[in-house]
C-alpha positions in Angstrom: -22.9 40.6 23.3 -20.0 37.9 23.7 -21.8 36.1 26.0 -24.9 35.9 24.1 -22.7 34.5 21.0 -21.1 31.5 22.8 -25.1 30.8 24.5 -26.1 30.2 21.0 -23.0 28.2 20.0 -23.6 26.1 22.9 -26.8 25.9 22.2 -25.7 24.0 19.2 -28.2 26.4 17.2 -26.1 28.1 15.0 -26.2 26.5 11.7 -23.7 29.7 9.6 -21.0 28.2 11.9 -18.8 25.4 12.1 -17.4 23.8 15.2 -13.4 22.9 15.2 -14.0 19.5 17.0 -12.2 18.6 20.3 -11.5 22.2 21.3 -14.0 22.1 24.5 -12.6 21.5 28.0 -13.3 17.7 28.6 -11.3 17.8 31.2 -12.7 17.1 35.1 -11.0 20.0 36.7 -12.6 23.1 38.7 -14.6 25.8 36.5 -13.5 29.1 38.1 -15.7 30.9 35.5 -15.5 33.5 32.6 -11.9 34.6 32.5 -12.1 38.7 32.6 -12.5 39.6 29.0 -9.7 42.3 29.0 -6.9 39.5 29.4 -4.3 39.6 26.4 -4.0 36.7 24.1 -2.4 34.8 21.7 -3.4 32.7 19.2 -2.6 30.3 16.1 -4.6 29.7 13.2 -3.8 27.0 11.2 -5.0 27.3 7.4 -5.3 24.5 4.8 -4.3 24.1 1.7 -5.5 25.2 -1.7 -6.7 21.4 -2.5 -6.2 18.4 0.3 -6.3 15.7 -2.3 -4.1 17.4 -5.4 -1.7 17.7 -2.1 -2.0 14.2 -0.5 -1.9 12.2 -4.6 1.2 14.5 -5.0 2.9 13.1 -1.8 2.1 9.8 -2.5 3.7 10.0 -6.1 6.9 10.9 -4.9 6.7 8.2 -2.4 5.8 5.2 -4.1 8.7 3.0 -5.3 6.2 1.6 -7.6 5.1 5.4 -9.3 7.1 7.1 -12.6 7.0 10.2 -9.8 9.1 7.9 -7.1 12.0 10.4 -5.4 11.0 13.4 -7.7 11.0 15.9 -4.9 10.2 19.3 -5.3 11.5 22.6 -3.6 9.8 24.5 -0.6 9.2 27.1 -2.8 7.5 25.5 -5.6 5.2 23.4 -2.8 4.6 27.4 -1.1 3.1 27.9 -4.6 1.5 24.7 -5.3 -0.4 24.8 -2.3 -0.9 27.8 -0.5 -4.4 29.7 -0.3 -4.8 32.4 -2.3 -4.6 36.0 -1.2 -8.6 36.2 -1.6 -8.7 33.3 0.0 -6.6 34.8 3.5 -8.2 38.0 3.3 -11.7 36.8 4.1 -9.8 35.2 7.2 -8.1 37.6 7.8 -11.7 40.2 7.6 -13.2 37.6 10.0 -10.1 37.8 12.6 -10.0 41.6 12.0 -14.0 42.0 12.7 -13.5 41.1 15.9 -10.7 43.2 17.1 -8.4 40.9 16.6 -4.8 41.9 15.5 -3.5 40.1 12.6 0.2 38.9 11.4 1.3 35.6 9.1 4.4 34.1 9.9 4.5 32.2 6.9 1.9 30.8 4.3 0.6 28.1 6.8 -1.5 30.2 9.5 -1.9 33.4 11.0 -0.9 34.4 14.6 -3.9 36.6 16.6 -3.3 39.1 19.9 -5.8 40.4 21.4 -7.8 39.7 24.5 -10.0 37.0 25.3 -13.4 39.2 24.8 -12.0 39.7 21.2 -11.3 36.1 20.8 -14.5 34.8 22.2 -16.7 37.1 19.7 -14.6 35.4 16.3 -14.9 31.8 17.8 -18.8 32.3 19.4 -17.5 31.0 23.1 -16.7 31.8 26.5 -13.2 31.2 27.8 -13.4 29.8 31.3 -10.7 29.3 33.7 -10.0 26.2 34.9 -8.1 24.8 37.7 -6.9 21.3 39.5 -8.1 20.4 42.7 -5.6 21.4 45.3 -5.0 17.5 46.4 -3.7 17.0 43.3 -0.8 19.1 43.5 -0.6 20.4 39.8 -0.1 24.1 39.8 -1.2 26.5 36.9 -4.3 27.4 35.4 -5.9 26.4 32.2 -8.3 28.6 29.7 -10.6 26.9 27.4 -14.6 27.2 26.6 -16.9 24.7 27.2 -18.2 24.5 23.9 -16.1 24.0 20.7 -14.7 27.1 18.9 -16.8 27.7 15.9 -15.9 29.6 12.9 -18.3 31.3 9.9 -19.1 28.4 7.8 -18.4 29.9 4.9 -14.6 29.8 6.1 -14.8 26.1 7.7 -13.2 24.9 4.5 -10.1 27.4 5.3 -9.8 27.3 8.7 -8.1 23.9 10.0 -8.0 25.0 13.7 -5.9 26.6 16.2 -2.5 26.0 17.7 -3.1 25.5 21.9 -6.2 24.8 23.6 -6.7 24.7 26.9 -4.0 27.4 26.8 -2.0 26.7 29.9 -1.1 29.7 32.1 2.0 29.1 34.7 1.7 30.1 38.0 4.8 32.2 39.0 7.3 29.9 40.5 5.3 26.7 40.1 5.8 24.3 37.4 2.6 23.3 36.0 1.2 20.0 33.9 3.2 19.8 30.7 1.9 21.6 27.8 3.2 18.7 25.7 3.9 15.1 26.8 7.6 13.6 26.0 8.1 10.1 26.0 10.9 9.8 28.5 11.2 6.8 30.7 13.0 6.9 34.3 16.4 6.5 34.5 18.7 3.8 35.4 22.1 4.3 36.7 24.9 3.5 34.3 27.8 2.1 35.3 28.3 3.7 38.5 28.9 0.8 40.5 30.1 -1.5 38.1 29.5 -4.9 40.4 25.7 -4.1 40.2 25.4 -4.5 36.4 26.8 -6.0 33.2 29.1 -4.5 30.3 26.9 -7.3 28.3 24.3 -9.9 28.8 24.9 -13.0 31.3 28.5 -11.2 32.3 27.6 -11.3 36.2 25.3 -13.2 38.1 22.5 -11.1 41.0 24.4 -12.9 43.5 23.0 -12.6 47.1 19.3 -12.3 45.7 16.7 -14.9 45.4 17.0 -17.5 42.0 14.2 -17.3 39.7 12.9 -20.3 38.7 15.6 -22.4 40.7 18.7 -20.2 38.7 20.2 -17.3 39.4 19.5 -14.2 37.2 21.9 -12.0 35.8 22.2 -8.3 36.7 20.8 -6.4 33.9 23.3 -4.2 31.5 24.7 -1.3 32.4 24.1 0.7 29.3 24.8 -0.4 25.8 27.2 1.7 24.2 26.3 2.7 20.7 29.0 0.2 19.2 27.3 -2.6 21.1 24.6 -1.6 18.8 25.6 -1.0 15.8 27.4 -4.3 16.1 24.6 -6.4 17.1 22.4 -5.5 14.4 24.9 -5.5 11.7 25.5 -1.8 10.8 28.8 -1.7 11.1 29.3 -3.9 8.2 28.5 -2.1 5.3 31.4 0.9 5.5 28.1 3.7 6.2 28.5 6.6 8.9 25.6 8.7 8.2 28.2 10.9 6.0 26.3 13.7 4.2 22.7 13.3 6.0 21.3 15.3 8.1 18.6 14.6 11.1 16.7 17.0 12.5 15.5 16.5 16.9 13.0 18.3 18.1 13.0 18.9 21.7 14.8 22.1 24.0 18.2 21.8 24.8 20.8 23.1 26.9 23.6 24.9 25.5 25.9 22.5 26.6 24.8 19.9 24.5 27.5 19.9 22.1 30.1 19.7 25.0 28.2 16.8 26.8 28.2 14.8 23.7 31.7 15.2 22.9 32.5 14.2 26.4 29.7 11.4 26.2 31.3 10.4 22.9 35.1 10.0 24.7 33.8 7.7 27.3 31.9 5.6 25.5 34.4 5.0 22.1 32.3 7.5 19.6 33.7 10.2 17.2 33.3 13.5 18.4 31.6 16.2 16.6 33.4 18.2 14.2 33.1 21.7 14.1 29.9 22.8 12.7 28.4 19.1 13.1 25.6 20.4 15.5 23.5 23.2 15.0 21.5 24.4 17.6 18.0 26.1 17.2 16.9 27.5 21.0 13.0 27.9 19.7 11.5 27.7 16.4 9.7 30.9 16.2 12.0 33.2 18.7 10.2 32.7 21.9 11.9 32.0 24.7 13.5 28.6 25.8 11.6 26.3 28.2 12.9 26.5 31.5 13.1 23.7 33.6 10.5 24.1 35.8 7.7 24.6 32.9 9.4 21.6 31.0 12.1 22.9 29.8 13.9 20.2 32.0 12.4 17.0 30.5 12.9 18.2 27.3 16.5 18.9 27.8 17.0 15.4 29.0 15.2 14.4 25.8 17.1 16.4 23.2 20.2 14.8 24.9 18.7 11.2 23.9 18.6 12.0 21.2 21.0 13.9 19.4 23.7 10.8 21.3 21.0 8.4 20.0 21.5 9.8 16.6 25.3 10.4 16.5 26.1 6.8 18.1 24.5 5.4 15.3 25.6 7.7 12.8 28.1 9.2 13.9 29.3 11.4 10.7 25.3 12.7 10.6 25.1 16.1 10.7 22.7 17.2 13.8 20.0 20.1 13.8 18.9 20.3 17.3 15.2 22.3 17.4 13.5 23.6 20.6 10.0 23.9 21.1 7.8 27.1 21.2 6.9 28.6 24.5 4.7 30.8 22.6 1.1 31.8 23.7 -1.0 29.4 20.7 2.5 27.7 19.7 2.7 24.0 19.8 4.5 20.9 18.1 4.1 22.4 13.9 6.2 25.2 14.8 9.1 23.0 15.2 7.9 20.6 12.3 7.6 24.1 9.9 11.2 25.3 10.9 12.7 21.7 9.8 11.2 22.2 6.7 11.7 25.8 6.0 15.1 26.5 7.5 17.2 23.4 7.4 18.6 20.5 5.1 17.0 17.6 7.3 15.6 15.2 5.7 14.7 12.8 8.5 13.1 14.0 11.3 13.2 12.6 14.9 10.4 13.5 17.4 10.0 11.9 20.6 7.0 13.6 21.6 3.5 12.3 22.4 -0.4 14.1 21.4 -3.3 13.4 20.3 -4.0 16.7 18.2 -7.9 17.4 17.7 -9.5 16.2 14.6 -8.9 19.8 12.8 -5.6 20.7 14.3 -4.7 17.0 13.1 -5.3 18.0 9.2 -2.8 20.8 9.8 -0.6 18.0 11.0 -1.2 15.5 7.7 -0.6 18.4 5.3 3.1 19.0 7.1 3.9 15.5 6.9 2.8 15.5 2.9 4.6 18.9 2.0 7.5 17.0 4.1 7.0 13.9 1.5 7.2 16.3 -1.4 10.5 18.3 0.1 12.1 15.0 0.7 11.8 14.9 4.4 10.5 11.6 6.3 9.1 12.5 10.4 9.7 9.6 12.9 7.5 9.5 15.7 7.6 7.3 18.8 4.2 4.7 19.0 4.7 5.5 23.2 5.4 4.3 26.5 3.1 2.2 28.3 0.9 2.5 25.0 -2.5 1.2 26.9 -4.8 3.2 26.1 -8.3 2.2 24.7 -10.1 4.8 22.7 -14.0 6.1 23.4 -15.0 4.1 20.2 -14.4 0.9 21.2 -11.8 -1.7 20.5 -9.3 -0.1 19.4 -5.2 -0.2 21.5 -4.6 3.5 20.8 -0.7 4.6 20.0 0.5 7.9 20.8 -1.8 9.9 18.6 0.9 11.8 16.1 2.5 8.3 15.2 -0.8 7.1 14.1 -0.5 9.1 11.1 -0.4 7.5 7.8 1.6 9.9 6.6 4.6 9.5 9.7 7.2 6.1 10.2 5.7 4.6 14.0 9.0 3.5 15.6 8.2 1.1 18.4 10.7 -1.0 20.7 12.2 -4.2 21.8 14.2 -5.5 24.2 17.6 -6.6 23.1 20.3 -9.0 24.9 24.3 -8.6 23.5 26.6 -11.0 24.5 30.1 -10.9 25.3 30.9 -11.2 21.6 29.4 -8.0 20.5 26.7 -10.4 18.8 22.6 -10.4 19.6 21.9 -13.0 21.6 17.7 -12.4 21.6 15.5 -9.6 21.1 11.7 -10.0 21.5 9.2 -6.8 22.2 9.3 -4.4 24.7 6.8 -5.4 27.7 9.0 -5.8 30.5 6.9 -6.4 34.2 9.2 -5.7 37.3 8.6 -8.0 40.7 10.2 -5.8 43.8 12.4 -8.2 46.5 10.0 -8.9 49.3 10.6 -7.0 52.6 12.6 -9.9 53.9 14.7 -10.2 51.0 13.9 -13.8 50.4 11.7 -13.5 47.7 10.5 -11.7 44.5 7.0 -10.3 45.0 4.0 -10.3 42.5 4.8 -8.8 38.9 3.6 -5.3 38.3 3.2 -3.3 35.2 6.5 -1.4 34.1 5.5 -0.3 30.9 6.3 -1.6 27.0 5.9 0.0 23.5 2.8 1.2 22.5 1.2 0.1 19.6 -2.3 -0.7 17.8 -5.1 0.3 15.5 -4.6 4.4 15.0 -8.3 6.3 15.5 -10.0 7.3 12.6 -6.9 6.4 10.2 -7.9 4.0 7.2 -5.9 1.6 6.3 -2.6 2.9 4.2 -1.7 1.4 0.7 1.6 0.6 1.8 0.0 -2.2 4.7 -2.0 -3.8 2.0 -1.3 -7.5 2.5 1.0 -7.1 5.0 -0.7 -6.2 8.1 -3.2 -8.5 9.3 -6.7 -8.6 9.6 -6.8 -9.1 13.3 -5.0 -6.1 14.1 -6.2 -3.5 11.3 -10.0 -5.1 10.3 -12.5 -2.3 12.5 -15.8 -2.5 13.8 -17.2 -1.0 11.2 -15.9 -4.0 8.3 -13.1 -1.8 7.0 -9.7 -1.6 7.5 -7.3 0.8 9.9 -3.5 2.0 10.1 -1.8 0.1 12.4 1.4 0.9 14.3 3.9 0.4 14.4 6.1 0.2 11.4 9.7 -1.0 12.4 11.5 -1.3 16.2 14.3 -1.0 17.9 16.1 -1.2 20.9 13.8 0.5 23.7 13.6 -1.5 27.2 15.2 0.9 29.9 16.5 -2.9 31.0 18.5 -3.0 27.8 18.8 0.7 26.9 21.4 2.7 25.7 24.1 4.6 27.8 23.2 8.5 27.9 25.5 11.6 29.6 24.7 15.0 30.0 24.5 18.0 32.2 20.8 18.0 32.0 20.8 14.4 33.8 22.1 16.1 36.7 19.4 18.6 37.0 15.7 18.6 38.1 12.6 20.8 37.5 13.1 22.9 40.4 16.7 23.8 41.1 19.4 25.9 39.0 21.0 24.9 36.1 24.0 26.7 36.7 24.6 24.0 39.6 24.1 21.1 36.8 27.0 19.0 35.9 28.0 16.3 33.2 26.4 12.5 34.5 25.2 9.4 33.1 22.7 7.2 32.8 21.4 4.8 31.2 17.8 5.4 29.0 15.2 3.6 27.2 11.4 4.2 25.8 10.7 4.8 22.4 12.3 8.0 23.0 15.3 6.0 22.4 14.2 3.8 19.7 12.9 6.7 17.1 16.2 8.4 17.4 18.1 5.6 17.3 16.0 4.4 14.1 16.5 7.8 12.2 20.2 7.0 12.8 19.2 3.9 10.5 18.2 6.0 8.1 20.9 7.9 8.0 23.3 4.9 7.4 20.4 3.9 4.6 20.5 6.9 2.6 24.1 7.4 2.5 24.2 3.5 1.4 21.6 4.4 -1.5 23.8 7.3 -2.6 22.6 10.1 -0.4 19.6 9.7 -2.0 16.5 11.3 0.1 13.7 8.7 1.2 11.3 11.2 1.8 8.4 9.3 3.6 10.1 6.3 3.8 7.0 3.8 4.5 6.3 2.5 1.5 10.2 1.6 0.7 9.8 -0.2 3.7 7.2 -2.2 3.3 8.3 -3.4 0.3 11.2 -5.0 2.3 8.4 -6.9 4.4 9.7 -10.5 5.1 12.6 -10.3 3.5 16.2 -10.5 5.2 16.4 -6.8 5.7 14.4 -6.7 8.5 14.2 -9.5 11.6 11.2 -10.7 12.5 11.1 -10.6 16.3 8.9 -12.6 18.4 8.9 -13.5 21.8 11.5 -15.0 23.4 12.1 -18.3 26.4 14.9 -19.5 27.9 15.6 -23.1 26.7 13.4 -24.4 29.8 10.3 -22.9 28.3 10.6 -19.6 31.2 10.8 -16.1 30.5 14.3 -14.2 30.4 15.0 -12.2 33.6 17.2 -9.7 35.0 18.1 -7.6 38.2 18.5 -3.8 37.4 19.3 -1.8 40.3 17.7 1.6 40.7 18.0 4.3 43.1 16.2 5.2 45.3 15.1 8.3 47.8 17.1 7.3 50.2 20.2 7.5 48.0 20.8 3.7 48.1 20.2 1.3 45.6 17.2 -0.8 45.2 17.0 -4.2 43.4 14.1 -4.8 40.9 13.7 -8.1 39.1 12.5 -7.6 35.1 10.5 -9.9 32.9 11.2 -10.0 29.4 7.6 -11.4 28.7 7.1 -9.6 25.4 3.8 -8.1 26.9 2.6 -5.9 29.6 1.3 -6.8 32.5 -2.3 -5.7 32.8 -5.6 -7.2 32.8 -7.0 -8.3 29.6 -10.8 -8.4 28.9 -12.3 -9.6 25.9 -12.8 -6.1 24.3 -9.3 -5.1 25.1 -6.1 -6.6 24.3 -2.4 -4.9 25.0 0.1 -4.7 21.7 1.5 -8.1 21.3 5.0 -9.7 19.3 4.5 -12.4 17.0 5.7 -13.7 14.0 5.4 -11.5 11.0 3.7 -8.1 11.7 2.5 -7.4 15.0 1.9 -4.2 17.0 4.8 -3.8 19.0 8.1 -3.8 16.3 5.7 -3.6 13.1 7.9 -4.8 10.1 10.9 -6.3 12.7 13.9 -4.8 13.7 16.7 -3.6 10.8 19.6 -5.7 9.9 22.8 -5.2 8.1 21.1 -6.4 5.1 18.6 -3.1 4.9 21.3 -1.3 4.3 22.3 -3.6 1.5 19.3 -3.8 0.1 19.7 -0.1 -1.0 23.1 -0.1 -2.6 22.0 1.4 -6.1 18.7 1.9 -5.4 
């Protein structure tokens, strides 16, 4: 009977069902066939809400600073009522779920959790769950279940039903750690201060001496880390008297219990308050399931929540801190977090340094979070991405990481930044930063190779937002199809691992495969838009306080408005006076335990081949796709004093 169901879905001859779009395996990995229908699972389904648009006009209202509506938030409870199905509405779900053995539950008004087994799951969605593996050569352990045809649901519930929470559903092997279930942004790490002759305390401090000159000079050795007061300094936030005092930002990524220990002691060494009492809360897992562990994640991410709760603290350093893990729930994924910020905290910025690209339904469950957020009060901040190079199956289009290109989210991408001795920014252009290894005979600098930069660009199947109107150009957001596209992303900030920030932690001592209990408190020094978003929700911490404590909410349109005006610089790329690129020598360690000199190129661009159809994120003047709007000055803060 079950097979005979998902024939005829696959078939593509079922015209009382609806497909949920991009829930097929795509992947080129090994089909090891059906999995055994008796196999327990777990689902999410994610509903939608009573009306999209009287949702999405409300959101907009309360975020225009040109509408009557502008900062009238409402309360979770009144946007529960406003916009959740009604109970008629959730039992015919519910029957549907129910009619195929299915065990049903709602966690809250926004979907409905499933258990079961897969037999039961592949009669409600008309498919076959298959199990899928890696080839052994590639060395990527656990084992992934999805069909090979979309899910489908009733089509008289394909107005209801948005999508559900995780497929493939990734199943660990015991003792191996497996692909990520989720993808971070985190860029490699660079030691920080360790050996204090192999880097700078600020820009041009020491020379590489003993290496070979570039371009008949010698370079200087990259920073060792800014600290967060470098920062602040050098783009003028220290000046306006703000601390982040009575905001509160929300990071979402697991964390170790230690964090509130390592950023104290992070916070002595590099010349930041510590936390008060009650400063930090922690949240181990949104929903009660257990915390990642470091060898299914739960590693990276702890070296990410570290990023960025210092991020957030060094910038605003009277913030107060919710720190939220991620679900290792059968079905969970990323809107468990994003639900908990709204339903159980005061946040009203929201930092995620996490990168997806949801399927088309799953993405609707996505947009109406972000608008009930812009209703609460609460803006999200996503990272645009690392390496950000990916062109899309349509056609011509530089894709961003795929829950930044929201309309509906603030794209933070990055830069890379110089601070001179006197605390004061020297330059700052984009993030694309090429690295040339010292030749074997050390007598030379080898051919430039691709180290990564900010991702940026068009954002799929997005039209253009009101709030880019007139601002963003035609060249980046005009499509194929004659119309107009978001474009990402909105503002930068610091993010070149060769001019990050200065990070410490237990977690940095750690790895995926050995015991935490053996970890202890290092540094290093980070960078990535994992970085920048945090550090950029510190902004906005500094900007609300300045505007009263007043809430942004979705803070895009407020800062548009600002376009071209002194609150944000406009950052473009950057030569030395001789016309050459900036360069630096960062040393990085290596396998051996030794230290290994790279030579970086501040060129503003990555290095990869560029065709015709294709073209990486550039920096220019005005808007461009690697730091959007520019990067914030000491006069956006300014700018909302009494506002």
């Amino acid at each position: 009977m079950t097979l005979t169901i998902a024939g005829t879905a696959a078939a593509g001859a079922a015209p009382d069902r609806v497909p949920l779009a991009g829930t097929k395996m795509t992947w080129g990995i090994v089909d090891k066939g059906p999995v055994p229908v008796d196999t327990p699972v777990s689902e999410t389904v994610y509903l939608a809400v009573k009306d999209p648009a009287a949702l999405a006009r409300r959101a907009k209202e309360v975020s225009d600073p040109h509408s009557p509506g502008y900062g009238r938030f409402l309360g979770r409870e009144q946007i529960r009522e406003a916009n959740r199905l009604d109970h008629a509405q959730v039992d015919r779900v519910r029957a549907w779920l129910t009619g195929a053995g299915l065990n049903v539950t709602a966690p809250d008004w926004r979907h409905l959790t499933v258990t079961g087994t897969f037999g039961q799951l592949n009669a409600a969605f008309a498919v076959t769950f298959h199990d899928y593996v890696f080839p052994p050569e590639s060395g990527i352990k656990g084992h992934y279940l999805a069909p090979p045809t979309d899910l489908s649901v009733p089509a008289e519930l394909g107005a209801l039903v948005l999508g559900v929470g995780q497929v493939p559903i990734l199943v660990r092997d015991a003792g191996q750690a497996a692909a990520p279930r989720r993808s971070a942004e985190r860029r490699p790490h660079l030691d920080a201060g360790a050996a204090a002759q192999q880097c700078s305390q600020y820009w041009g401090q020491r020379p590489a001496t003993g290496l070979p000159p570039v371009n008949g000079a010698t370079p200087p050795l990259a920073p060792c880390g800014y600290t967060p007061q470098q920062l602040r300094h050098a783009y003028g936030l220290d000046s306006r008297g703000v601390t982040g005092a009575g905001q509160t930002v929300a990071v979402v990524a697991s964390s170790m219990d230690t964090l509130e220990q390592d950023i104290n002691t992070w916070s002595d060494r590099v010349g930041t308050q510590r936390l008060r009492p009650g400063q930090l809360t922690r949240v181990p897992s949104p929903d009660g399931s257990p915390p990642e562990k470091p060898g299914d994640g739960g590693y990276g991410a702890m070296i990410e929540a570290t990023i960025d709760a210092e991020a957030v603290h060094g910038i605003a350093p009277d913030a107060n801190i919710v720190s939220i893990g991620e679900s290792t729930a059968q079905g969970g994924n990323l809107l468990a977090g994003l639900s908990y910020a709204l339903d159980h905290t005061d946040a009203s910025i929201v930092s995620l340094s996490l990168a997806n690209d949801p399927p088309p339904g799953l993405r609707q469950a996505f947009e109406q979070i972000y608008q009930e957020g812009a209703l609460q009060g609460v803006g999200f901040y996503f990272c645009t991405g690392d390496g950000g190079f990916r062109p899309n199956d349509t056609g011509g289009d530089w894709m961003m990481n795929g829950y930044a290109g929201s309309s509906w989210v603030t794209a933070v991408g990055g830069t890379s930044v110089a601070i001179g001795q006197d605390g004061k920014r020297i330059w700052e252009t984009g993030w694309g930063t090429p690295v040339s290894d010292l030749s074997k005979d050390g007598t030379s600098w080898e051919q430039m190779h691709s180290e990564g930069g900010t991702g940026g660009g068009r954002a799929t199947g997005q039209p253009q937002p009101w709030y880019q109107h007139g601002v963003v150009p035609d060249r980046y957001a005009a499509t194929p199809d004659g119309h107009r596209g978001r474009v990402g992303p909105d503002v930068a900030f610091d993010a070149d691992p060769a001019t990050g920030m200065v990070i410490g932690g237990t977690p940095l001592n750690g790895s995926p495969d050995s015991d935490p209990s053996t970890w202890h408190y290092t540094e290093h020094t980070f960078g990535g838009t994992s970085l920048s978003t945090p550090l950029f929700a510190g902004v906005q911490a500094l900007a609300q306080q300045a505007r009263g404590g007043k809430r942004f909410g979705f803070a895009n349109p407020a800062l548009y408005q600002r376009a071209g005006t002194p609150a944000f610089r406009d950052v473009t790329a950057y030569r030395l006076p001789s016309g050459d690129p900036a360069t630096a020598v960062l040393y990085r360690s290596n396998p051996a335990g030794g230290k290994t000199p790279e030579l970086h190129h501040f060129l503003a661009t990555q290095w990869v081949e560029k065709t015709d159809e294709y073209q990486p994120p550039e920096v220019g003047s005005g808007f461009d796709t690697e730091t959007g709007l520019g990067t914030p000055t000491g006069a956006y803060l300014s700018s909302f004093n009494g506002h």
